[in-house]
N, C-alpha and C positions, 0 to 999 in steps of 0.2 A: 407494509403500510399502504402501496399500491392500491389492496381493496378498500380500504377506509372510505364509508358514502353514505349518504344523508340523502334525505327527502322529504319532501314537507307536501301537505296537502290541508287544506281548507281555512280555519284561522291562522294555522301555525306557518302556513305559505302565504297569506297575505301579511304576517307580523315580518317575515323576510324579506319581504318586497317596501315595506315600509321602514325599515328601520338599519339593513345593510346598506342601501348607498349612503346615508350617513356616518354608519363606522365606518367607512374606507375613507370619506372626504377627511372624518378625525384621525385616520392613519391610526386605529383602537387597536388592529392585528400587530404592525411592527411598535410601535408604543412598549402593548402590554409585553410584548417578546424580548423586549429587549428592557423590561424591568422599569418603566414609567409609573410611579407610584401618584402622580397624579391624574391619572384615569376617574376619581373615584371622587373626586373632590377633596379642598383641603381638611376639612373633619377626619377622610380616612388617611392621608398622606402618612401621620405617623406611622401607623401600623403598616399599610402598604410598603411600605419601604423597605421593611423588617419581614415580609412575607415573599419576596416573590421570587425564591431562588430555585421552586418549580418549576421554573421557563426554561433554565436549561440545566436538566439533574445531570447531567455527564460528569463535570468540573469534579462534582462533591461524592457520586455513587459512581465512577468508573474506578477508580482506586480501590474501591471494597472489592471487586469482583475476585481477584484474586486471593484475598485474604479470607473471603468465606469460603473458597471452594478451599485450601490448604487447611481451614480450621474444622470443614466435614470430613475431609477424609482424615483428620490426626482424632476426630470423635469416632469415625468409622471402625478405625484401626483396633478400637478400643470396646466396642460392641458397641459403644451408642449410637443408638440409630432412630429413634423417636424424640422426637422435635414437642416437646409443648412449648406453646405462646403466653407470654403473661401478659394482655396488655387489652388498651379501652378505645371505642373510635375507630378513628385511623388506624392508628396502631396494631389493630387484629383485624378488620373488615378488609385491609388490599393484600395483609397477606394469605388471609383463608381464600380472598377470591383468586388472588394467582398460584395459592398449591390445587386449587380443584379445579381450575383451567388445565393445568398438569399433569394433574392426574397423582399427584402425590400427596402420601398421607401429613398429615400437620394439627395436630391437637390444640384445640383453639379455647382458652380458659379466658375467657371476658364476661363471667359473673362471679356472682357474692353470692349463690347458691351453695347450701352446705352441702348437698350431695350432689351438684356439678364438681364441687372443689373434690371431692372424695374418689368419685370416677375419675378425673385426671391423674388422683394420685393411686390409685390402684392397680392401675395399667403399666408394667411392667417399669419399675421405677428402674431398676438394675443398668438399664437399657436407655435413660432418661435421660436429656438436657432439658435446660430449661432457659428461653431467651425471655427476659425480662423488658420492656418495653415501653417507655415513660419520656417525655421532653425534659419533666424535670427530677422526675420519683417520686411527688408528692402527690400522686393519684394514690387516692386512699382504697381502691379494689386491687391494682400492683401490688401495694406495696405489701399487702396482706398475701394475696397469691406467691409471691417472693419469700415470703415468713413461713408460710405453713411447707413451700417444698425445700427450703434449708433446712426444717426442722426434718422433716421426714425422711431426706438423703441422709444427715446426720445420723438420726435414728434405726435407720440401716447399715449403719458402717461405711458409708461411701462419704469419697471426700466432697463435701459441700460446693467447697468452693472451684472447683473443676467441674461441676455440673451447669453453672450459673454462668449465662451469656448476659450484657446487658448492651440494650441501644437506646442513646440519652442523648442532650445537647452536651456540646462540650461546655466543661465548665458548670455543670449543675450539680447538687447536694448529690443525686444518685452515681453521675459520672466520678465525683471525690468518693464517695461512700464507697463506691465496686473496686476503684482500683486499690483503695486502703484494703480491701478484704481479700484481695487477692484473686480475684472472680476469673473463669475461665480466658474472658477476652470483653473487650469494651469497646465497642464500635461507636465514635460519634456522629450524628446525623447534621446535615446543613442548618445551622438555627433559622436561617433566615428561610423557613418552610414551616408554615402551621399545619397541626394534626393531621389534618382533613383533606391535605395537600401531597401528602405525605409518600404516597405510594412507591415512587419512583426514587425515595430518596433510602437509609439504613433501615428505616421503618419495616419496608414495605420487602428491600432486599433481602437482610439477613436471614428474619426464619425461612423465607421461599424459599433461599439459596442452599439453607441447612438442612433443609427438608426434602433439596432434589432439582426446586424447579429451576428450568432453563433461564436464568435471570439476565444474563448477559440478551440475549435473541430479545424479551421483554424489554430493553432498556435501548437496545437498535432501533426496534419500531417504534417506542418510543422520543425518542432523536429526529429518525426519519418524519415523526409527523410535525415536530416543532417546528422543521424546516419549512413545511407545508402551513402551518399555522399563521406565519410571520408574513405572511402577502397580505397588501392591503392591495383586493381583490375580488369582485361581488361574487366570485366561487369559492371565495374563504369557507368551508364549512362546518371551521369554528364559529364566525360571526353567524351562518345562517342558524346554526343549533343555540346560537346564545339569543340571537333575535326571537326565535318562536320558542323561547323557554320564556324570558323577559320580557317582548313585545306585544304579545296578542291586547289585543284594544274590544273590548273590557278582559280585563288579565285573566287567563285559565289561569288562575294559582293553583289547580288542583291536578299535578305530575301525576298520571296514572303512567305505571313501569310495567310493561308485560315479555316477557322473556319467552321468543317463538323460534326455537335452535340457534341462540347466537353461536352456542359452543362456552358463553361466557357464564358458568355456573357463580350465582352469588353475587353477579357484576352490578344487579338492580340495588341490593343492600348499600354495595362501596357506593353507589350514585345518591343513593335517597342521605348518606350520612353527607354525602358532598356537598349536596346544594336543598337541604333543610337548614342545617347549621351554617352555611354559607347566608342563606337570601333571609333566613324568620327572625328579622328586628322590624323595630319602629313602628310595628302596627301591619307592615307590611310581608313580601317572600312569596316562597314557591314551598309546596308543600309533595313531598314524591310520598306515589301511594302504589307500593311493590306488590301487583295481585298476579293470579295465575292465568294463563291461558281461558280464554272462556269465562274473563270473572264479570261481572253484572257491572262494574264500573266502563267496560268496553262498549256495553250495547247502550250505554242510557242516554249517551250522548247529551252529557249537560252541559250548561252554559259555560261551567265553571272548571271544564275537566279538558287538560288535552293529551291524548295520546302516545306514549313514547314507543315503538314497538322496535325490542332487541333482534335483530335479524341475520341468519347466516351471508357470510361474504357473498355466494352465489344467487341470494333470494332474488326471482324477478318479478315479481307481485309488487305493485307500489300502493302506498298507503292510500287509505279509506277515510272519509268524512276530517273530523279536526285534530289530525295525527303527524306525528314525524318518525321517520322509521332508521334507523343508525343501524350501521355492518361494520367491522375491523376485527383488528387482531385486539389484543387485551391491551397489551403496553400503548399501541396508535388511541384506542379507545379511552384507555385513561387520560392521557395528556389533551383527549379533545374533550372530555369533560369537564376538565379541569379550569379548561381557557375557555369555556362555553358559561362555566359556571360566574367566571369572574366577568365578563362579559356582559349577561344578563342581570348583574349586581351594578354596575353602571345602567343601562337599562331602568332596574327599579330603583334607583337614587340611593342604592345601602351601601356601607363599609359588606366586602364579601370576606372580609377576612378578623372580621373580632367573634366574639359568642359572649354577649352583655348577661343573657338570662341565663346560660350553663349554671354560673357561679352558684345562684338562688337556691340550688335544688342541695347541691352539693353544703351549702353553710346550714340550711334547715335538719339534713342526714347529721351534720357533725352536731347539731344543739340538740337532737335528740339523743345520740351517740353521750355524749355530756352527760345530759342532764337523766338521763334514764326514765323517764315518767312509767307510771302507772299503765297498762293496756290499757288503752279505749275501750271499751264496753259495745257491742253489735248492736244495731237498734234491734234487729230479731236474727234466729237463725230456721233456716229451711234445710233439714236433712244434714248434707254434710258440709254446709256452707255460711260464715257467718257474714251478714252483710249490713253495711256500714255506710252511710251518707248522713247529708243535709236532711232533718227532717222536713223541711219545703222541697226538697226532690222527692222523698219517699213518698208525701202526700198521704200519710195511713197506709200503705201498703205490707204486707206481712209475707208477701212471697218473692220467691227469684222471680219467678217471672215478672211479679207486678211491679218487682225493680227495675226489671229491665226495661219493661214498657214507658215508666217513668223516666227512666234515663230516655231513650229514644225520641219520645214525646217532647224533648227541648232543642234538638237539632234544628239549627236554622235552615230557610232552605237552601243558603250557602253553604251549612256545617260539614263536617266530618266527624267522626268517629275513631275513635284511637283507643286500640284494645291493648293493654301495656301490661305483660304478663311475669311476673318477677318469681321465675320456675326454672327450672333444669330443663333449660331447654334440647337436653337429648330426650330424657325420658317423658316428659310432655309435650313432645313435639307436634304429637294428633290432636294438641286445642290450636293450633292452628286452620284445623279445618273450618270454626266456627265464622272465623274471616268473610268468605264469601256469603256465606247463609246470612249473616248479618246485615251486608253490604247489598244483597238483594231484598232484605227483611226493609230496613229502611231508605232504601234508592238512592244513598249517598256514599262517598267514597267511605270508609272503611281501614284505617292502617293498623298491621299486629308487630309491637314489638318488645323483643323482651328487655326484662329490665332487667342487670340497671345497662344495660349496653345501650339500650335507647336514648337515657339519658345525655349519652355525648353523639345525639343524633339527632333524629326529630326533635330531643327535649329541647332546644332553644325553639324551633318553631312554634309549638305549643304554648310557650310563655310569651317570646317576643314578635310571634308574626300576627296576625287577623285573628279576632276573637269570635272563633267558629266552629272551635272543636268540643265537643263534649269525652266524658272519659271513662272507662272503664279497667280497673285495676282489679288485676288478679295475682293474689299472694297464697301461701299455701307452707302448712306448716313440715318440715324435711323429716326425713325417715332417721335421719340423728344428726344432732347440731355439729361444729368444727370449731374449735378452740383456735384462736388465731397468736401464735407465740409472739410477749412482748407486749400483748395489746389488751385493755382491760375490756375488751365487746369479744365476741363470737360472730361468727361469718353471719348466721342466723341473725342476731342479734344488728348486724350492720345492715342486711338486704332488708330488713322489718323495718329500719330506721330511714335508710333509705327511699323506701315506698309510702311512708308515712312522712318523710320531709317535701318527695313531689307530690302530694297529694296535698300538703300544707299548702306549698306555692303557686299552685292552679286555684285551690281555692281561694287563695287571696286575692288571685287576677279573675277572680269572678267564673272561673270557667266550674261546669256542672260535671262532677265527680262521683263514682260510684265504685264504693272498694266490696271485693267480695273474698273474703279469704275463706280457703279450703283448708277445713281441720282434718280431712283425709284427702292426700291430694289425688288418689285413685276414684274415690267415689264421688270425691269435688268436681272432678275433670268430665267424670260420668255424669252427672247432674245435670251442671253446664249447658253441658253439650248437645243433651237431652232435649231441657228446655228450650233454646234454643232451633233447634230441628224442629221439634213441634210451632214454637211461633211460627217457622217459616212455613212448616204446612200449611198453617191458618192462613197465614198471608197477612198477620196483625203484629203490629208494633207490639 
């Protein structure tokens, strides 16, 4: 934890200089450390109260340590040796980023994709666990990923419930449910830790720990930096990363996340799910927009953007124009984001610990789920793509292109862009390239994510923070649907409803929507991407 370091340069070092000698005078470091649920005001005190046992995970995840490593190697013993994750959020975003810090394999199942769900399950089941991964188990993508691989161990002759790990609150329907079934092992997590908080607690351990990685060493430097956290101290730099995330005067709300060898693979995603769904209520928030090296969001230098650059422990280059640039180890690095995040949620006057707008997207999925309607009808299709808006967006247009132009054309010149792509994200991984071409297409940040994993991420920003994003949804029809045992939808059927419930709820909060579903998702992807590439040639929206 030693190398743990921060630096700030231009607004995001004047938002430090203004706003940390006030946290120390309020004692905000030993406060929030020592579990002060009045940090946040009394509107958040409830919840706060009920969240903060992040501060020190030891109490509740030092006990696991041993029982995961006895419970890998009694799987080990047994041939099982591949780890799939069933889980949404938190729940899968700290443990993918701390097995690919490690360098260990961990199969990560966080969509409703019928042929993501089918590559999981194809992949040597013989050889399979499966850790399930819910606070309460009423996460309707769980609960289904949990269905379809009971049914398919069964189906092989292997015993079901010796393949199923679950991590839950204690005392939740899931937590009753597993141990009545007899499920391999049930791990409970600290309740008083929300999702998004989660890393360092059963969440974040179990699959890392079953999958290999060094979890105990993770959860030292994690310790080690709480200790370092708790000084109320103008070299806190917790406070200085919470000040120039919260502080800057007029607010960069717009986290550009650029990852320059931290060593920390995936660490931009666990951050952007941290503090979007942390800070996007009220109108207000911080919005993380996770681009690559070299993306157009870097050089444009707008009023509205500040810089985060992920850095190896050794970098000696210090930051450029209005940036802040972070070095550690993974475990140090999470628990300082964590209290950076909550920090700068005092800063912007929000609860950093509820998610009001998650719910919206989620109840509109289940009333489509319900009620089953009729397809929508495409207003036209171009090639191998049918595409769907507001006729006042289309404005008469009958091409991709002239959709897109149309969508772009409404971006404020605060907006952003949010490409939300509800695909397999293995094997469409390469429309991710579209990110940057866009982002330099129209000079505004740009975020890609897929769905529905996004939905327990950026999605409360987009509903509850500044109404500034405009949106593009891409759906695409699977190479063969998946039967979800028990449930009267299909996986297909649920990621359709899905996409079609947030696209309900954007547009009811006014933001400008454009769905384009691929009826070939090879030729869809080609299209695309296509199109695309050439606007950026032109240089035309």
């Amino acid at each position: 934890m030693g190398t743990l370091s921060f630096e700030a340069a231009g607004a995001a070092a004047a938002a430090v200089e203004a706003h940390v000698p006030g946290l120390v005078r309020d004692q905000v470091a030993g406060r929030l450390m020592s579990a002060d649920a009045t940090l946040w005001g009394p509107d958040a005190e409830p919840e706060a109260s009920i969240r903060l046992g992040w501060t020190d995970p030891g109490p509740a995840s030092r006990p696991l340590l041993g029982q995961i490593a006895e419970l890998r190697a009694a799987l080990a013993a047994e041939g099982i040796t591949r780890v799939v994750l069933a889980g949404m959020g938190g729940s899968s975003l700290a443990p993918e980023v701390i097995t690919r810090t490690a360098g260990v394999p961990l199969t990560v199942l966080d969509s409703t994709d019928p042929d993501a769900v089918r590559a999981a399950l194809a992949d040597n089941l013989a050889g399979t666990v499966i850790v399930v991964s819910s606070k309460s188990g009423s996460t309707v993508e769980t609960d289904s990923q949990r269905r379809v691989f009971e049914q398919a161990f069964t189906d092989a002759g292997l015993d079901a419930a010796s393949r199923i790990v679950v991590v839950t609150d204690p005392g939740s329907p899931l937590d009753e449910a597993a141990r009545a079934a007899g499920y391999r092992a049930v791990f409970n997590a600290d309740p008083n830790v929300g999702g998004r908080y989660s890393a360092l607690t059963a969440f974040g351990l179990v699959p890392a720990g079953l999958a290999g990685a060094d979890i105990e060493a993770l959860l030292d430097d994690a310790e080690e930096a709480g200790e370092v956290l708790r000084d109320d101290a103008e070299d806190n730099i917790g406070l200085q990363l919470g000040a120039a995330l919260g502080g800057t005067d007029p607010l960069r709300n717009k986290i550009v996340i650029v990852d320059e060898g931290s060593g920390l693979p995936g660490f931009g995603d666990w951050a952007e799910q941290l503090i979007a769904e942390s800070t996007g209520k009220l109108g207000r928030g911080l919005l993380p927009v996770v681009v690559e090296p070299g993306a157009p969001e870097l050089s444009a230098e707008a009023a509205d953007v500040l810089a985060v650059r992920l850095v190896p422990v050794d970098a000696d280059a210090a930051p450029a124009g209005n940036a802040v640039q972070v070095a550690g180890s993974l475990g140090g690095q999470m628990m300082l984001w964590e209290f950076a995040t909550a920090v700068a949620g005092r800063l912007l006057g929000i609860n950093p610990f509820d998610q009001p707008d998650v719910e919206a997207a989620k109840k509109a999925a289940r009333g489509l789920l319900d009620a089953q309607p009729a397809p929508e009808l495409p207003a036209f299709v171009d090639g191998a793509v049918e595409v769907r808006a507001d006729a006042a967006l289309l404005n008469g247009t009958t091409t991709l292109r002239g959709a897109l132009q149309t969508l772009l054309a409404t971006l404020p010149e605060d907006g952003y862009l949010s490409v939300q792509a509800y695909l397999d994200r293995g094997e469409q991984a390469g429309l991710e390239t579209v990110r940057p071409l866009l982002a330099g297409l129209c000079g505004r940040p740009v975020t890609f994510g897929w769905g529905p994993r996004f939905l327990h991420s950026t999605g409360q920003f987009h509903k509850g923070g500044p109404a500034q994003g405009v949106f593009l949804q891409i759906t695409g029809a699977p190479a063969e649907d998946q039967a979800i045992p028990g449930r009267p939808f299909t996986f297909g059927e649920l990621i359709q409803a899905q996409a079609a419930g947030d696209a309900q709820v954007l547009a009811d909060h006014g933001r400008p929507v454009l769905r384009l579903n691929l009826i070939n998702r090879a030729d869809g992807s080609s299209e695309l991407e296509n199109v695309v590439r050439a606007m950026s040639r032109d240089g035309k929206r």
